[in-house]
C-alpha positions as CSV (number, residue, x, y, z in Angstrom):
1,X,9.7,6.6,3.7
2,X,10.7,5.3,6.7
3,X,9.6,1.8,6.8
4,X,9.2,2.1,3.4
5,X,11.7,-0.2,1.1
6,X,12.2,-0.4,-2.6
7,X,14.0,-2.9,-4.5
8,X,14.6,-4.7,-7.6
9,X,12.2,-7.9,-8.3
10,X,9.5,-9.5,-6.4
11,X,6.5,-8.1,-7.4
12,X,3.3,-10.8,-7.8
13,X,1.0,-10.9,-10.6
14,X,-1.7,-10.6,-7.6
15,X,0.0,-7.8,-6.2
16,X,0.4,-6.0,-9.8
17,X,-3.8,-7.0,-10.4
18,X,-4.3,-4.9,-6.8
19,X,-2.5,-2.1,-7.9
20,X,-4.2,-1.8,-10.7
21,X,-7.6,-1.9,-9.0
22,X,-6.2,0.0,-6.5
23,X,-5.2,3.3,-8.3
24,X,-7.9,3.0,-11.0
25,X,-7.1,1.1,-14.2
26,X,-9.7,-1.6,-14.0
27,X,-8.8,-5.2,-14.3
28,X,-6.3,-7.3,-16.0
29,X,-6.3,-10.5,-16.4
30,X,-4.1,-13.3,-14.2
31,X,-2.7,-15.0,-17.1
32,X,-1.4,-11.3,-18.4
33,X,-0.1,-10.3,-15.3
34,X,1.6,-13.4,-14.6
35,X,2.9,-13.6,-18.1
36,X,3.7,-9.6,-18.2
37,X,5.7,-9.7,-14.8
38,X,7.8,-13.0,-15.9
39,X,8.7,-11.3,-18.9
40,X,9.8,-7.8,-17.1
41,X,12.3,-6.3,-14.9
42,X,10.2,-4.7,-12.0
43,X,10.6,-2.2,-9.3
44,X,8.6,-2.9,-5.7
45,X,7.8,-0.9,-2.9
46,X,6.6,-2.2,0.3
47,X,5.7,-0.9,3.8
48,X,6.2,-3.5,6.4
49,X,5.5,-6.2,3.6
50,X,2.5,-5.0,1.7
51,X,3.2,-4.2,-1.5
52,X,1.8,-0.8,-2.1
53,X,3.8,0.3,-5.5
54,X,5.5,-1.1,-8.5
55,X,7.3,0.0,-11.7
56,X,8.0,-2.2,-14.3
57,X,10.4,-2.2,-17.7
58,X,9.7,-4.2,-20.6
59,X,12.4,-4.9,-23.0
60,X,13.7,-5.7,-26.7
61,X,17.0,-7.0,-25.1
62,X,18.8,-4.4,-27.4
63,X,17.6,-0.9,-27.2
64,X,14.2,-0.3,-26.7
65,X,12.8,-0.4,-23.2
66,X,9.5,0.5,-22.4
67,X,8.6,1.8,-18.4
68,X,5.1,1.0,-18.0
69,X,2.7,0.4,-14.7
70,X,4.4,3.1,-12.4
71,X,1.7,3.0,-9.8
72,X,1.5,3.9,-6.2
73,X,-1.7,2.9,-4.0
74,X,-3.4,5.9,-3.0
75,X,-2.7,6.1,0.9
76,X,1.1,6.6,-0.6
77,X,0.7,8.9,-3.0
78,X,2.5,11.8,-2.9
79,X,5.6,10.5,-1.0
80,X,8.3,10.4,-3.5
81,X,7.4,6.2,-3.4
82,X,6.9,6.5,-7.2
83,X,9.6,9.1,-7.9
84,X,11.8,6.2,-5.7
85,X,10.6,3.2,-7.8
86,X,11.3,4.9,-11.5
87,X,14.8,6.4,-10.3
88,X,15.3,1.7,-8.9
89,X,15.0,1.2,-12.2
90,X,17.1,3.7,-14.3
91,X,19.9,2.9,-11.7
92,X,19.3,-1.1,-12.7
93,X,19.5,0.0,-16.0
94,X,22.7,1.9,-16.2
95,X,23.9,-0.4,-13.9
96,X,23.1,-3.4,-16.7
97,X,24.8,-1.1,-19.8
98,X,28.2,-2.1,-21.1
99,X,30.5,0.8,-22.4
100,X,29.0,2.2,-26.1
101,X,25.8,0.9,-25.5
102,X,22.8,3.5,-24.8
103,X,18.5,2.9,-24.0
104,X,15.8,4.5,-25.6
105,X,13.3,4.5,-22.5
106,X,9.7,5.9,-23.8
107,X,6.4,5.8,-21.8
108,X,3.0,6.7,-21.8
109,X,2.1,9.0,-19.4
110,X,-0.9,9.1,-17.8
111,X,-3.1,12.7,-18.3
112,X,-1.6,15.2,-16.1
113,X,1.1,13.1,-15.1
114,X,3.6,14.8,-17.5
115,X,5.3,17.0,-14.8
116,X,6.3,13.9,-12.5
117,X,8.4,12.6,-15.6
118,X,9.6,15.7,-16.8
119,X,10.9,16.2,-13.1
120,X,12.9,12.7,-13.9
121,X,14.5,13.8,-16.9
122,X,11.9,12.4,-19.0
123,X,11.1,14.9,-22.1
124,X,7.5,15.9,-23.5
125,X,6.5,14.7,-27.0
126,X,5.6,16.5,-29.4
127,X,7.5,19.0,-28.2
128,X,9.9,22.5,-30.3
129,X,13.0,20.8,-29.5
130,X,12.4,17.3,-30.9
131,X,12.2,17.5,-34.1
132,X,10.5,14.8,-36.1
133,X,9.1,13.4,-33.1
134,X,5.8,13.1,-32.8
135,X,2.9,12.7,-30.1
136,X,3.1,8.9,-28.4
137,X,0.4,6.8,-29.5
138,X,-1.9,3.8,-28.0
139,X,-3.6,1.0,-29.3
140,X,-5.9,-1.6,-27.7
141,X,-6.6,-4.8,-29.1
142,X,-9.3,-7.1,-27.3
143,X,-10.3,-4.2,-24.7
144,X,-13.3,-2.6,-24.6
């Protein structure tokens, strides 16, 4: 990652929309991204200026935090860029907590993704040492 720089903040809602092409996800709309990046702390990496991954955190402001669009554009995957971007943002977030105070960080991982987040610290659900826990689970509204 030589030229390669992460860092809290600055990600676009045109730069998030690439991405999103970029590694496969299809489209979202402007208005969303624009709206979805206001409202979230975000992770960016960039070589020489381009962005070419983000991370981003959405939050309840108490507790709850939710790490959603780790993406890396395809020419950079497999460079630790992602790995980079998701370990920006658990540093912003210890950095953030007061003494007492602790996050419940949950994601959806992408299929066969599991491995990159377990290598994070990140645990599997369901899994034999959670119990109670149960499988994550998605919902679209509006999406085809």
């Amino acid at each position: 990652m030589n030229s390669i720089t992460c860092s809290i903040g600055g990600l676009t809602a045109d730069e998030l929309t690439d991405l999103w092409r970029a590694v496969g996800w299809g489209e979202v709309n402007g208005i969303q991204a624009e709206t979805g990046v206001k409202n979230s702390v975000n992770a960016v990496a960039k070589d020489d200026g381009r962005t070419i991954g983000c991370a981003r955190l959405v939050t309840d402001g108490g507790y709850q935090v939710l790490l959603a669009d780790v993406m890396v554009h395809p020419d950079y995957q497999r460079r630790g860029i992602g790995t980079a971007l998701v370990k920006k943002l658990l540093e912003y977030l210890e950095q953030k907590r007061l003494p007492g105070q602790w996050y419940f960080i949950s994601l959806m991982s992408n299929k066969g993704k599991e491995n990159f987040y377990k290598q994070l610290g990140f645990i599997e659900r369901p899994n034999d040492d959670s119990a109670g826990m149960g499988a994550g689970m998605i919902m679209y509204i509006g999406r085809e």
